[in-house]
Phi, psi and omega in degrees: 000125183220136225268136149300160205297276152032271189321311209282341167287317166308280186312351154300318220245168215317130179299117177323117176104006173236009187245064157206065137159210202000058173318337174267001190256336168311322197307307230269352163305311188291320160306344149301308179301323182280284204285350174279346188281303331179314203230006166046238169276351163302312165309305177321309192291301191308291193319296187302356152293317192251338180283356188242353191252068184061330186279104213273090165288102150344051193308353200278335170270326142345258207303322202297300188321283187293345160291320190281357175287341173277010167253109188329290214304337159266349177287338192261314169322327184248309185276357081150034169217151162267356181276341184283353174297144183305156167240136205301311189304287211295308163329308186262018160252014138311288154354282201284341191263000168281321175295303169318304190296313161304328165312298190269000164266337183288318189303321188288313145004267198316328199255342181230028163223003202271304192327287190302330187292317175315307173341292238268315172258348203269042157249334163302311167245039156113009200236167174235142144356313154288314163307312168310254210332348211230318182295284185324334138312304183271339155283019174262339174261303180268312218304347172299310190294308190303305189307283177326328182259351180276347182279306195287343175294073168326127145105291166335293197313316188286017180235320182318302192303337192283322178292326187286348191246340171318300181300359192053019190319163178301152177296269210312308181304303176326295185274008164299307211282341176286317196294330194286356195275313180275334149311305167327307190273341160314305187305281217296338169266320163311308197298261216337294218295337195270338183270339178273346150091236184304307199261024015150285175327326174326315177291354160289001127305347150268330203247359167303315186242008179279332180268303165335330195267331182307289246273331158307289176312327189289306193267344148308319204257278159356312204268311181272355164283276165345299187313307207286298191280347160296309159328308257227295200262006174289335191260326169281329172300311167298350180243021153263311188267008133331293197288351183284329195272349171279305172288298178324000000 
């Protein structure tokens, strides 16, 4: 499948709603859109697969996208036939088995590298042993919610699996709660791209600063964790070299 001359002069040029900044999330919007047109539901399966293994591929632009390809009239506007439209269904059991397939490979990641690495390096970044253990626990307690809310989250998603297979969350409990996290955002973007068609790109605009506060949040949480344990170990230096100046 390959775009008519046509398509390619649109879909070359800035993605509606990029064009007075982030120019580098346009390139990589049109390039997402070239290759589900290009590659149909294989391009669907993949992305949304490297989009679940830590790599944040814009999924949201996936599914919206390869929906609105299920509408003849844009479907004929890129792919230059309306018999060439996508079907709605197979988009979102693609969706979903690319989301999945990725999941359990970040969770395998998490679970049979994550552990060890941590042991081995995880004093460079601040984390211990015992704490992996703390992690674990409490997604032995919570990890339904993390897993499940973390599918819904642009900039999360592509993340949520690697702490859940660090942590050994159970395999099974994992995937129920991913599969309920990812029919929704799979279905529901598929549906919107087929009924908005041309304007498809409108939801990005939704899901744009939702991911800007994920992605604020992430590098927040980051910084007071650095904080907290530097804090943390300035204060055991200091009640050492007390206690050194005491036995002297």
């Amino acid at each position: 499948m390959t775009f008519p001359s046509a398509a390619i002069g649109t879909l070359g040029a800035v993605p509606a709603g990029h064009e007075e900044g982030f120019p580098l999330l346009a390139v990589f919007t049109d390039t997402v859109q070239r290759l589900v047109a290009d590659n149909g539901y294989l391009a669907v399966f993949l992305l949304m697969l490297l989009g679940s293994i830590c790599i944040p591929i814009p999924s949201e632009v996936v599914m919206a996208f390869a929906g609105a390809l299920c509408a003849p009239a844009f479907a004929a506007s890129v792919l230059g036939a309306p018999d060439a439209a996508l079907s709605v269904t197979w988009v979102v059991i693609w969706g979903i088995a690319g989301s999945m397939a990725g999941s359990w490979l970040a969770y395998a990641l998490g679970a049979w590298g994550g552990r060890p690495a941590i042991d081995r390096w995880g004093r460079y970044l601040l984390l211990r042993p015992h704490e992996v253990d703390r992690a674990h626990a409490w997604f032995e307690r919570r990890g339904e919610a993390v897993v499940f809310l973390g599918r819904l989250v642009p900039l999360i998603r592509a993340f949520v699996s690697l702490p859940a297979g660090v942590a050994r969350m159970d395999i099974r409990r994992f995937t129920v709660f991913t599969l309920l996290g990812v029919i929704p955002w799979c279905l529901g973007l598929a549906l919107a791209g087929k009924a908005l068609g041309a304007q498809w790109h409108s939801l990005e605009k939704y899901f744009a600063p939702v991911a800007a506060l994920a992605a604020v949040g992430v590098v927040a949480l980051i910084a007071w964790w650095i904080w907290k344990r530097r804090k943390a170990g300035a204060r055991i230096g200091a009640e050492d070299a007390a206690a050194s100046d005491g036995l002297d």
